[in-house]
C-alpha atoms as an extended CHARMM CRD file, in Angstrom:
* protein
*
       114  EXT
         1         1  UNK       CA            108.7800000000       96.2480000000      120.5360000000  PROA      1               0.0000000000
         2         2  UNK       CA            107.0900000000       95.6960000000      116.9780000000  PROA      2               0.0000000000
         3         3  UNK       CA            103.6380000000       96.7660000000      117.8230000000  PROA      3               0.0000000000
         4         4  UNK       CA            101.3260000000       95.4190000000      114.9190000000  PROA      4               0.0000000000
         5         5  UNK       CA             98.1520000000       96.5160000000      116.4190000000  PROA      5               0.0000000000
         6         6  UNK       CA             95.9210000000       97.8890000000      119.1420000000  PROA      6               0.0000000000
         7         7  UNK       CA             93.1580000000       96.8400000000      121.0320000000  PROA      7               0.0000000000
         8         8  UNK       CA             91.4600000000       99.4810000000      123.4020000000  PROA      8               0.0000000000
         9         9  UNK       CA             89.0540000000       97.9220000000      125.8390000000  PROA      9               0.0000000000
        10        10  UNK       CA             86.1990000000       99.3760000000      127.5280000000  PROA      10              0.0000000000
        11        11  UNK       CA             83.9070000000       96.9630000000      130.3890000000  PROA      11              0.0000000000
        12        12  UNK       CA             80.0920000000       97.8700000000      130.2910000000  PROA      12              0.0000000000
        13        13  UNK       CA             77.3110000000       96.2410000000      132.7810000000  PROA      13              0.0000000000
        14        14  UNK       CA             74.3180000000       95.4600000000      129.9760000000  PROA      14              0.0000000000
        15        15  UNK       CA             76.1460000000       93.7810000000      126.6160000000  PROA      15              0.0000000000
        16        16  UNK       CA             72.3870000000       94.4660000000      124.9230000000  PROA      16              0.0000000000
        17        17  UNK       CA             72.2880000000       98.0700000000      125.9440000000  PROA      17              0.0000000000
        18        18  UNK       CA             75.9260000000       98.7150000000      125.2400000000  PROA      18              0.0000000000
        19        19  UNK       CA             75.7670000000       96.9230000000      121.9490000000  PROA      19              0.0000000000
        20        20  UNK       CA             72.9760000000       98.7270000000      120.3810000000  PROA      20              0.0000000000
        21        21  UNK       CA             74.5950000000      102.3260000000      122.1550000000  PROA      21              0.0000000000
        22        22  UNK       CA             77.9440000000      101.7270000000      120.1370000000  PROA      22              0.0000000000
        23        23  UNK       CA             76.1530000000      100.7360000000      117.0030000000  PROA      23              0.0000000000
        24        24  UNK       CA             74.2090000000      103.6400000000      116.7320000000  PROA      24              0.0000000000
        25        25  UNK       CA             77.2840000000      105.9230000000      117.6890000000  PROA      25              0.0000000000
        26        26  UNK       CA             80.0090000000      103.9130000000      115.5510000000  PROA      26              0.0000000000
        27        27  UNK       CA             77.0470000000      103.3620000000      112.4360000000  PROA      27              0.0000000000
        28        28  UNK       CA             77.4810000000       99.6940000000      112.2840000000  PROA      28              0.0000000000
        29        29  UNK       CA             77.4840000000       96.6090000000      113.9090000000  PROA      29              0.0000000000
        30        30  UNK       CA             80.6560000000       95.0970000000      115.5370000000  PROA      30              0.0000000000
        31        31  UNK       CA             83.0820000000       93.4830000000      113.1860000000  PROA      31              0.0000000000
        32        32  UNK       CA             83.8080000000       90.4320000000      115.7200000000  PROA      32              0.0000000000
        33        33  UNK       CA             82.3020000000       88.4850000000      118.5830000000  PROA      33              0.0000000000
        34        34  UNK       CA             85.0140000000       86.7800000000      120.1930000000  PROA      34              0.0000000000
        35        35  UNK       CA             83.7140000000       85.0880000000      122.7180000000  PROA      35              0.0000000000
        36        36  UNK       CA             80.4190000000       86.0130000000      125.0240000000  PROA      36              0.0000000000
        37        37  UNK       CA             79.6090000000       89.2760000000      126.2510000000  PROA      37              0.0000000000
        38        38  UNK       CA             82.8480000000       90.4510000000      124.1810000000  PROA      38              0.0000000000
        39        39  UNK       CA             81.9680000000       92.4350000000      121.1240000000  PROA      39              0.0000000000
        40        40  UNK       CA             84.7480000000       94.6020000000      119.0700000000  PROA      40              0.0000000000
        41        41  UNK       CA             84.4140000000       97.2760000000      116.4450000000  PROA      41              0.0000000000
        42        42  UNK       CA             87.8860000000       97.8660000000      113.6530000000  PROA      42              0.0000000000
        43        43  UNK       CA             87.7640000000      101.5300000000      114.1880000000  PROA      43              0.0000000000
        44        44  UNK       CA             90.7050000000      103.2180000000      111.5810000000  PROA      44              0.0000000000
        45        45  UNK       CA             94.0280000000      101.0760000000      112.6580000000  PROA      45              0.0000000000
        46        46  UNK       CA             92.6160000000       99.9240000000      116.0600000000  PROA      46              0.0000000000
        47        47  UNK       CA             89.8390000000       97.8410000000      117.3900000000  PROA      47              0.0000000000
        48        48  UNK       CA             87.7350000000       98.7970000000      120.1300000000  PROA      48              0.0000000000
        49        49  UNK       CA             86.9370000000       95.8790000000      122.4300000000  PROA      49              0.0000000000
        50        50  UNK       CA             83.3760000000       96.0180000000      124.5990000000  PROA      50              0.0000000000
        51        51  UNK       CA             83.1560000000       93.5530000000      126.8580000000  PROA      51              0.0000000000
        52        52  UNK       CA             80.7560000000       92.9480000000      130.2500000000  PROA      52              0.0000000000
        53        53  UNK       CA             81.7700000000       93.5600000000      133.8550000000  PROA      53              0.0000000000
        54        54  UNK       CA             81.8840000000       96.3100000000      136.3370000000  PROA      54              0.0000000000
        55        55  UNK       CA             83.2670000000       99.4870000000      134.7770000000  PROA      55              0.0000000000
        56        56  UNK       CA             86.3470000000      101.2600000000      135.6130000000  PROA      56              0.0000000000
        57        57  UNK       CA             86.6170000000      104.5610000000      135.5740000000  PROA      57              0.0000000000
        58        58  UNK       CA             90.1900000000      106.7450000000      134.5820000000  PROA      58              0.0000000000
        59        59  UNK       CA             90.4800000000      105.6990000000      131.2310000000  PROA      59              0.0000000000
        60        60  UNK       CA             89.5360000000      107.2710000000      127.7500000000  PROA      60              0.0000000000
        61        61  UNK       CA             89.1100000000      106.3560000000      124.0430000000  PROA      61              0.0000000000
        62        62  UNK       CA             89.9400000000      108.4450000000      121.5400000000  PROA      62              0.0000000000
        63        63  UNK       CA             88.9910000000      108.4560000000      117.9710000000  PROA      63              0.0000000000
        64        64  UNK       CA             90.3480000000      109.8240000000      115.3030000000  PROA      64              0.0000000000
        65        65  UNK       CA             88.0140000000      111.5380000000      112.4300000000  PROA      65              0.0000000000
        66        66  UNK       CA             88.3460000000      113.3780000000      109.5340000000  PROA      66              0.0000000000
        67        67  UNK       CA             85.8690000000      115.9000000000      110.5690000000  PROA      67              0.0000000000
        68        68  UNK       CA             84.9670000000      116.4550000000      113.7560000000  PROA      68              0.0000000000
        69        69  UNK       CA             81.8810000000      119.1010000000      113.1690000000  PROA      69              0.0000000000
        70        70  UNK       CA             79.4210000000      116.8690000000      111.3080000000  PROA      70              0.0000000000
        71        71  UNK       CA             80.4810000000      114.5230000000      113.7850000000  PROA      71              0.0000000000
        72        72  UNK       CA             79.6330000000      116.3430000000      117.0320000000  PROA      72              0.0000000000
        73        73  UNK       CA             75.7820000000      117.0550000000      114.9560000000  PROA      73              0.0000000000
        74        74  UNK       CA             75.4210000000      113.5560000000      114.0110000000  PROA      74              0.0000000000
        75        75  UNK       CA             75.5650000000      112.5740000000      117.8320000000  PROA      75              0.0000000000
        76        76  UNK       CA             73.5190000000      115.0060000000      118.9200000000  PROA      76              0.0000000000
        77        77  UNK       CA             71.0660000000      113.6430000000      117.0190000000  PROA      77              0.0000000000
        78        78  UNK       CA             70.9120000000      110.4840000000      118.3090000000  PROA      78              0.0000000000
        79        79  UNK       CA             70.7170000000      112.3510000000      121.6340000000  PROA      79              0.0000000000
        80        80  UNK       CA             74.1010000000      111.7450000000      122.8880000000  PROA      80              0.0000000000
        81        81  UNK       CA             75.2940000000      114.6770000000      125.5620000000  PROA      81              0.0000000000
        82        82  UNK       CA             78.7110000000      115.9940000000      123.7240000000  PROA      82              0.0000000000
        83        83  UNK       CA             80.9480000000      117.9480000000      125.6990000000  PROA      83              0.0000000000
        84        84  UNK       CA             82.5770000000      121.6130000000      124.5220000000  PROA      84              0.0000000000
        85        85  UNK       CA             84.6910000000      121.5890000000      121.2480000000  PROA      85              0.0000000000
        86        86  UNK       CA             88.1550000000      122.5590000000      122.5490000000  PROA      86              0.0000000000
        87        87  UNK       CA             90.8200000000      123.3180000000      119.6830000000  PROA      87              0.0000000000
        88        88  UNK       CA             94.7150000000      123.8080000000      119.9050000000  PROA      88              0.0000000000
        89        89  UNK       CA             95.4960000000      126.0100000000      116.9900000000  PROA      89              0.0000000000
        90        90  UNK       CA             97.3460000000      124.1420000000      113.8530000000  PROA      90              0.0000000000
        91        91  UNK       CA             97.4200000000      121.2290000000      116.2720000000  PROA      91              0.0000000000
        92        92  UNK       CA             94.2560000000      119.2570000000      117.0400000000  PROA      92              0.0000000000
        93        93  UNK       CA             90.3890000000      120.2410000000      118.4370000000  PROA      93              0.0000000000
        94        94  UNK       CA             88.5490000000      117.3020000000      120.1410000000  PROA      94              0.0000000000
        95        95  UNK       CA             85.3360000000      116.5020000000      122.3610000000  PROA      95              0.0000000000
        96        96  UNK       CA             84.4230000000      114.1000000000      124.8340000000  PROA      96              0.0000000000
        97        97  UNK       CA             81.5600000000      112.4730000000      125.6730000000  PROA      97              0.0000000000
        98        98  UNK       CA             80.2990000000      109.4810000000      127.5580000000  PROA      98              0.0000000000
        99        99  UNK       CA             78.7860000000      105.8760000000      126.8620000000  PROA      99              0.0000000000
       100       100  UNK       CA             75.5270000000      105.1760000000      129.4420000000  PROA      100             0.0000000000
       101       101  UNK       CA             78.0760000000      103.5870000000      131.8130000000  PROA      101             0.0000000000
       102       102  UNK       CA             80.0850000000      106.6470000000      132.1840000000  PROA      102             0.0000000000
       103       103  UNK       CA             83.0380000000      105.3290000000      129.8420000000  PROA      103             0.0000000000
       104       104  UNK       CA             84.6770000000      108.1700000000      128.3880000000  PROA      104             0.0000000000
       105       105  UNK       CA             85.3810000000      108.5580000000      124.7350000000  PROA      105             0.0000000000
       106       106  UNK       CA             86.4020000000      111.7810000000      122.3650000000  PROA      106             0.0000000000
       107       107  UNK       CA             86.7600000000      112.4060000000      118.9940000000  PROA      107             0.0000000000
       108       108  UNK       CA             89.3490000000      114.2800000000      117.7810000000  PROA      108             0.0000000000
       109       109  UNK       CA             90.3390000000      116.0770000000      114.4430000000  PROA      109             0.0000000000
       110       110  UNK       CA             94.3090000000      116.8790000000      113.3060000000  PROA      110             0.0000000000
       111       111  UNK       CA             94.5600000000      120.4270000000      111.9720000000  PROA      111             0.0000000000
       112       112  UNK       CA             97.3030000000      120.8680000000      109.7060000000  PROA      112             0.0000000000
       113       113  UNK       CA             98.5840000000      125.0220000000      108.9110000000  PROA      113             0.0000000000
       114       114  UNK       CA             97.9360000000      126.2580000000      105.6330000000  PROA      114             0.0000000000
């Protein structure tokens, strides 16, 4: 298998709603609109596909960032619930938090020793 990329996909019941919720979180507008009621955001070495249905719960996206602190504040400010920082020591620390149709996402920092 020669993966070259990755597509994570998350299914949302208002487009409109979802598309202005991701904007404001991600700090831009999506990169590509495929096709209608699709929307997807290059996020790092992925894309993160939106697209409109009924949602399915079980399945998370995670995010990389290079620091997760500011982060966690600058989603709080645009009143997003964020849950508890939890850190592994000289390994990773990470949140979660939701999208209004109970999508699950997290944001995660690497922590390298020393």
């Amino acid at each position: 298998m020669d993966v070259i990329e990755v597509t994570v996909g998350v299914t949302v019941r208002d487009g409109g709603a979802a598309r202005a919720w991701y904007t404001r979180v991600l700090g831009r507008p999506p990169d590509l609109e495929p096709a209608p009621g699709v929307f997807e955001f290059r996020v790092g070495a992925a894309w993160l596909q939106v697209h409109v249905g009924e949602p399915t719960p079980g399945a998370v996206v995670r995010l990389g960032v290079r620091h997760l602190l500011p982060e966690r504040d600058r989603l709080r400010r645009l009143g997003i619930s964020v849950g508890k920082v939890e850190t592994i020591p000289h390994v990773i620390r990470y949140l979660d938090f939701l999208d209004p149709d109970g999508n699950r996402l997290s944001l995660y920092e690497l922590l390298r020793p020393g």
